[in-house]
N, C-alpha and C positions, 0 to 999 in steps of 0.2 A: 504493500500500500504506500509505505515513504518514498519510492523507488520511483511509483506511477505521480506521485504529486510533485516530485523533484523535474519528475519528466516533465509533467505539464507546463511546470514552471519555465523554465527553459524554453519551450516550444511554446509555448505563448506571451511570454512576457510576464507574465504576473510578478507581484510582487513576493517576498515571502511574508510566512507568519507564523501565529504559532502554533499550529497544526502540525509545522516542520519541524523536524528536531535541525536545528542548527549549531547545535555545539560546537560541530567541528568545522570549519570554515573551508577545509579543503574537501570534504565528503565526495565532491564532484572526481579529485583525483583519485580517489579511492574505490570508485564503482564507475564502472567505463559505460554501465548499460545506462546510468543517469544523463551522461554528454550525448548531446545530439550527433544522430547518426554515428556515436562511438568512435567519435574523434578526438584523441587526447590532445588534438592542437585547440580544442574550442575550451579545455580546461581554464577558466577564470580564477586564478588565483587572489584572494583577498588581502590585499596589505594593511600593516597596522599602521600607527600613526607615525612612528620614525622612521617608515621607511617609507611614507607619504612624504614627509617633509622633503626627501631626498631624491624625489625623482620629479625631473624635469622634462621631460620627453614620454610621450602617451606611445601604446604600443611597441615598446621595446623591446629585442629577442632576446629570452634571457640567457643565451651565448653572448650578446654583449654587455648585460650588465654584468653577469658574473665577470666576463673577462676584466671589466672597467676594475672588480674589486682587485683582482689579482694583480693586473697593473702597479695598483695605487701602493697594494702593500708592496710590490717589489721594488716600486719607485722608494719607498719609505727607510725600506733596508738599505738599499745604495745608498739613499744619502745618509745614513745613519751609522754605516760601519765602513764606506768606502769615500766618504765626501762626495757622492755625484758621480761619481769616474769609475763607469764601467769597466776600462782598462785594467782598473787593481782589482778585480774579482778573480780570485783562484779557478782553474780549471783544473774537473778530475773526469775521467769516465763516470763512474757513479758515482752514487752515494750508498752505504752502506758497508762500506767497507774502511775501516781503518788498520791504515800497517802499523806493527806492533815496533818496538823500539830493536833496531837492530844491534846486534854487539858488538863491536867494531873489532874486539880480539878475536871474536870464534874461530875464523881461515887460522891462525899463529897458535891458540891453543889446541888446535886439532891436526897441525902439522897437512892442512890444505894447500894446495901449492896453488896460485890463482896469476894469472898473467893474462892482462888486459891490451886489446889493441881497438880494432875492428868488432872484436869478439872478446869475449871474456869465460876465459878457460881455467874448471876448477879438477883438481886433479887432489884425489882424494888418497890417503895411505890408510894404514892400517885399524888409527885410529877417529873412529868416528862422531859425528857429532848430533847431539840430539835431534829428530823425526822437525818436531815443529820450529825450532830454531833455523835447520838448513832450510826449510820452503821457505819461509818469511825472508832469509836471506835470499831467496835465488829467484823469489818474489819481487824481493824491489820497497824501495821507500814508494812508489809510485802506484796510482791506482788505474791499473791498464787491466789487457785481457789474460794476460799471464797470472797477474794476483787470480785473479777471478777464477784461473781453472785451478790456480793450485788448493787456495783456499776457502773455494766455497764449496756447497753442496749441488748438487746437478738434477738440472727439469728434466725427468724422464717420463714420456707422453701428459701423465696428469698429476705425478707424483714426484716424489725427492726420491735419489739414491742417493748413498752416503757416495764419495767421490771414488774413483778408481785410477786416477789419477796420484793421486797422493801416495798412492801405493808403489806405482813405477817408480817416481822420484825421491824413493826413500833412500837415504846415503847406502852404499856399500862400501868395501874395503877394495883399492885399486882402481873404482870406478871412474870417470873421467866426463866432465861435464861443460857440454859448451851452450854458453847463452849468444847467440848476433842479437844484433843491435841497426834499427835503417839509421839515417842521419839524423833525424830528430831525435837521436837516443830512445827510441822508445825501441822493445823486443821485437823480434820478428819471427824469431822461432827457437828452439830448445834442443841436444840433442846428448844423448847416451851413449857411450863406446865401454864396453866390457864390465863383465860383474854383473851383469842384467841375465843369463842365461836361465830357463826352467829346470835344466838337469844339463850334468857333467861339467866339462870345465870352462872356463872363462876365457877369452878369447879379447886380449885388450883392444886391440882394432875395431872388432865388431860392431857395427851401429845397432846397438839393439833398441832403439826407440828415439825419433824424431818426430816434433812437433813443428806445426807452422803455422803460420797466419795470415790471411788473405784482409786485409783494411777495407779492399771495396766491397767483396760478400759479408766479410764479418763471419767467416768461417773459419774453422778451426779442426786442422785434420792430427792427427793423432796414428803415427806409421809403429807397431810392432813388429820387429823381426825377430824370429825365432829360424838360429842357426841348424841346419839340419843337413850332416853330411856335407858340411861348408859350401850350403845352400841356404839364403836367405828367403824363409816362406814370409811373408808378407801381412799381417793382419791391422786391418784399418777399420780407424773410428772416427766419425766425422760429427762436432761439436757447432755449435751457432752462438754468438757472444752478441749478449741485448742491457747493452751500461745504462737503457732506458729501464729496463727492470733490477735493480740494484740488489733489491733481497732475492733475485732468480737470473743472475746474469749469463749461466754457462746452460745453456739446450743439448740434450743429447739427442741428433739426429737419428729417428728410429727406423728412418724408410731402408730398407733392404739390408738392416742390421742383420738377421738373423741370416740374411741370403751371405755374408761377407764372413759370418763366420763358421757356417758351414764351410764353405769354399778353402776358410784357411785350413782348417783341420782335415777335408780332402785331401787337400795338395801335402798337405804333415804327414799325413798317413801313406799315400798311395805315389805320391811322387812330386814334383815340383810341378814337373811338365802336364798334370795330370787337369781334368776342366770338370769340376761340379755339376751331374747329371741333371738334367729338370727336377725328373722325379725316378722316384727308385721303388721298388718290388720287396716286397721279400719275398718274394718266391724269386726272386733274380740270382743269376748265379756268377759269385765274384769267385776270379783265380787267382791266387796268389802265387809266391813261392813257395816249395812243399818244405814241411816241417817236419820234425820228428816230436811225435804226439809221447812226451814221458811224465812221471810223477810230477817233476818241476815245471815241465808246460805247461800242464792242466794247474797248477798253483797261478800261473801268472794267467791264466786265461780271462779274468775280467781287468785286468790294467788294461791302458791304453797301447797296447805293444800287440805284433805278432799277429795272431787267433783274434783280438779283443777288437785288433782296429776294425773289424770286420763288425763286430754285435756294435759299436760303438757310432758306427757311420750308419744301419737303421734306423740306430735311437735318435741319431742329429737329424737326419732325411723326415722323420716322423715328428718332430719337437717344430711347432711351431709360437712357443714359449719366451721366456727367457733361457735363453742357452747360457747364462753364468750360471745356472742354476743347476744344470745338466752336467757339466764339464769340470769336474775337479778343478784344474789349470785354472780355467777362465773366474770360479768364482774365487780363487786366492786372489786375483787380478781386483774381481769387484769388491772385495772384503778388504780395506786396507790397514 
């Protein structure tokens, strides 16, 4: 009945009374079937008396009054902490992130060898230095995309994963770390040689993880290699960096994740040279090299080796999941 009198009102002019409950002065924005022909643009918003005094202009969109307020406060802050002069306002990527105080002895009490040019190369010995201390150093006083990947937590489709990230770049002993630099000093990319390997020995030369940075996409690819028979298998992750969203800066691209790491563990398994089938069977029949089937075979038959890559590479063809979740390997990577 209120619903049909509000309507009336409206579609005819009447005035109100007290028939109406008008308590609430927006009731209009609140029930879309009272606006005529349920148009939220014919919503009449009611102003009180201060903010009659302060509008001069009838029909205003209120994209531009709001804007006029933010304006005004922004004007009010310039001259208030900068004198007027745009020029002195600090620039950062975002907001939300503050770099914590670096310790200028860490590289000297952890015997880090560091030599800067073009690039600045840390060259780690035996003794290592604490998780959260080397990121914040290899972070930067500065608030770029690099803090952001090492630092923060990651948008994966609608939710946070704790970083996986943080886990590659945790110090080793021997390891060897080069940060470049474009000409405005800012990072361009990040990269690992030796001490990064999943099993066996360490290999100093080996690039086992390069990052990069594309400025004009705002991309961020992220290269795994994993030495194999001194063959570099290839596993790639590609990130998106948004300094517009400060508390969520680092995206994890999820389009054809799960296609990119089957493919790597293919090629780990069955050969470098080898190309990730569409789709796979199990009634399909794979050939391998022939094995001797003994007591110690059959123990290792569910590792990732041998006999196993074989159960291991239906469970990945059938997983259309998160695959850290499936893969040993992969979720020590996501766990850091």
């Amino acid at each position: 009945m209120v619903q049909e009198v509000r309507r009336s009102i409206l579609e005819n002019g009447s005035s109100l009374t007290d028939d109406v409950d008008t308590q609430e002065s927006l009731w209009a924005a609140e029930d879309i079937d009272a606006i005529l022909d349920q148009d939220p643009q014919r919503v009449a918003i009611l102003q009180g008396p201060v903010a009659v005094e302060h509008a001069h202009v009838a029909n205003r969109p209120i994209k531009e009054m709001l804007g006029g307020i933010e304006d005004y406060i922004v004007e009010k802050l310039l001259e208030k902490y900068y004198g007027g002069d745009e020029s002195r306002v600090p620039y950062i990527d975002y907001i939300g992130s503050v770099p914590a105080m670096i310790d200028s002895k860490l590289m000297s009490s952890y015997g880090i060898n560091v030599t800067s040019d073009k690039t600045t190369i840390y060259k780690f010995g035996s003794s290592l230095p604490p998780v959260e201390e080397w990121l914040e150093t290899l972070a930067g006083s500065e608030v770029h995309w690099l803090r952001a990947l090492l630092r923060s937590d990651i948008v994966q489709k609608s939710g946070y994963i704790s970083n996986p990230i943080k886990r590659l770049f945790s110090p080793h002993a021997s390891q060897t770390v080069t940060a470049k630099y474009d000409a405005a000093g800012a990072p361009s990319g990040v990269s690992l040689r030796g001490a990064a390997r999943s099993f066996s020995g360490h290999k100093p030369t080996f690039e086992a993880v390069t990052v990069s940075y594309d400025a004009k996409t705002s991309a961020i690819v992220v290269l795994v290699n994993e030495d194999c028979q001194d063959v570099a298998i290839l596993l790639e992750f590609t990130f998106t960096y948004h300094p517009d969203q400060g508390f969520a800066p680092i995206h994890d691209v999820t389009e054809d994740r799960n296609k990119r790491i089957k493919a790597f563990y293919w090629r780990l398994w069955f050969g470098q040279d080898q190309t990730l089938p569409e789709t796979i069977d199990h009634r399909n029949e794979l050939v391998g090299p022939e094995v001797t089937i003994d007591a110690a075979a059959i123990e290792r038959f569910c590792d990732v080796s041998r006999a196993g890559r074989y159960v291991w590479a239906f469970i990945l063809m059938s997983i259309d999941g998160d695959l850290f979740k499936a893969c040993p390997s992969l979720e020590q990577l996501q766990d850091p």
